[in-house]
C-alpha positions in Angstrom: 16.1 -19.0 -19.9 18.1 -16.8 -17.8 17.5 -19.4 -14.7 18.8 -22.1 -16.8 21.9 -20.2 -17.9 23.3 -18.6 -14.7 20.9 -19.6 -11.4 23.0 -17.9 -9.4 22.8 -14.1 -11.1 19.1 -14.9 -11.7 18.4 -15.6 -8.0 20.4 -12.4 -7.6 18.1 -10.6 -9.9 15.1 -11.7 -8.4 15.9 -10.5 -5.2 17.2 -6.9 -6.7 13.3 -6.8 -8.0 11.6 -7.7 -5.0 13.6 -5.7 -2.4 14.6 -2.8 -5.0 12.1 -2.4 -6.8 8.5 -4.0 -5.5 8.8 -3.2 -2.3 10.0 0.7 -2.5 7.7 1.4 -5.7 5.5 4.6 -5.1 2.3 5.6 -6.5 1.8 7.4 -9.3 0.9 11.3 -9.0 1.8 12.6 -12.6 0.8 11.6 -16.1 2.7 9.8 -18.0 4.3 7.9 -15.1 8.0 8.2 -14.4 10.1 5.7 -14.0 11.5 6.3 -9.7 14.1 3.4 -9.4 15.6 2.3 -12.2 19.1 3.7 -13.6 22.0 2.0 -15.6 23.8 1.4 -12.9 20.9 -1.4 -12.1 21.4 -3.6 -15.4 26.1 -3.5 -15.0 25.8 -6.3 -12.3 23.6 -8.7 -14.5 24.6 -8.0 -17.6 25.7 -11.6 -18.3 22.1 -12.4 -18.2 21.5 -10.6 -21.2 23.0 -14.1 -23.0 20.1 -15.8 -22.1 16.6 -15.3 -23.3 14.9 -13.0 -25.3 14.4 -9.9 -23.2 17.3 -7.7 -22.0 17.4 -7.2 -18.4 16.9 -3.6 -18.8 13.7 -4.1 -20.2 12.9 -6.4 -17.7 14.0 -4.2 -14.8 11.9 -1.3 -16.6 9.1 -3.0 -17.4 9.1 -4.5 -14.3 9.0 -1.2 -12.7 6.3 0.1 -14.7 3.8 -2.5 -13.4 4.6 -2.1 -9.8 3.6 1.3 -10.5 0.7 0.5 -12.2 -0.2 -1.6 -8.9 0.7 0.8 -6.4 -0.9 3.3 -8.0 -4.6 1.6 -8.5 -4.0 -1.2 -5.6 -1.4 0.9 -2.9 -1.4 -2.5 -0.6 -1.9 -4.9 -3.6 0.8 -7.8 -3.0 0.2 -10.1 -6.7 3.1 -8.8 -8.2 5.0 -9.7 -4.8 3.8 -12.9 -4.3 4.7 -14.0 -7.9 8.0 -12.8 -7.5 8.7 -14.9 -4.4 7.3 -17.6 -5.9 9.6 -17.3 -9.0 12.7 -16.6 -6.4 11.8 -19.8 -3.9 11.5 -21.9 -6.8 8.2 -22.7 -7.9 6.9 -24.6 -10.6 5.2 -23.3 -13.3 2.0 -24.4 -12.5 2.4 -22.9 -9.3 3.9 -19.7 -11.2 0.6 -19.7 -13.4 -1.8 -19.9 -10.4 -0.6 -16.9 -9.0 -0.1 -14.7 -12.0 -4.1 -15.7 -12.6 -5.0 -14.7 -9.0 -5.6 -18.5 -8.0 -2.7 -18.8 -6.2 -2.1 -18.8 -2.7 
């Protein structure tokens, strides 16, 4: 929805994600796992988005975060979460989204 509604800030989004947040993501060493990137600062520049769809992109940013975490914690050179991203940024389809959110694609 939020691709539909502004492709431009999406696209901007995406890339925040990937080279903000997947790619500088550290391990976890503590219990519960803090949150290392994210601030409010993050969500002022996309906060149009919030218009479109059902999640806010807080909680996308945060949740977001949370599972890189999650995979740089049990998988520290795991790339799925990376390569879906991309995908969603160079403009996939969502067959080819699916395949590699279910490990099949390439």
């Amino acid at each position: 929805m939020k691709l539909t509604g502004n492709k431009e800030l999406t696209m901007e989004l995406l890339d925040h994600i990937i080279n903000n947040i997947i790619l500088k993501v550290k391990p976890n060493t503590g219990f519960p796992p803090k949150i290392q990137i994210f601030t409010h600062e993050h969500i002022s520049q996309f906060r149009e988005l919030d218009g479109y769809g059902e999640y806010s992109v807080e909680f996308l940013l945060v949740v977001t975060e949370l599972i890189m975490i999650q995979e740089k914690t049990n998988y520290p050179n795991g790339t799925m979460n990376l390569k879906l991203f991309k995908k969603l940024r160079d403009g996939a389809d969502i067959f080819e989204v699916v395949s590699t959110a279910t490990f099949r694609g390439r």
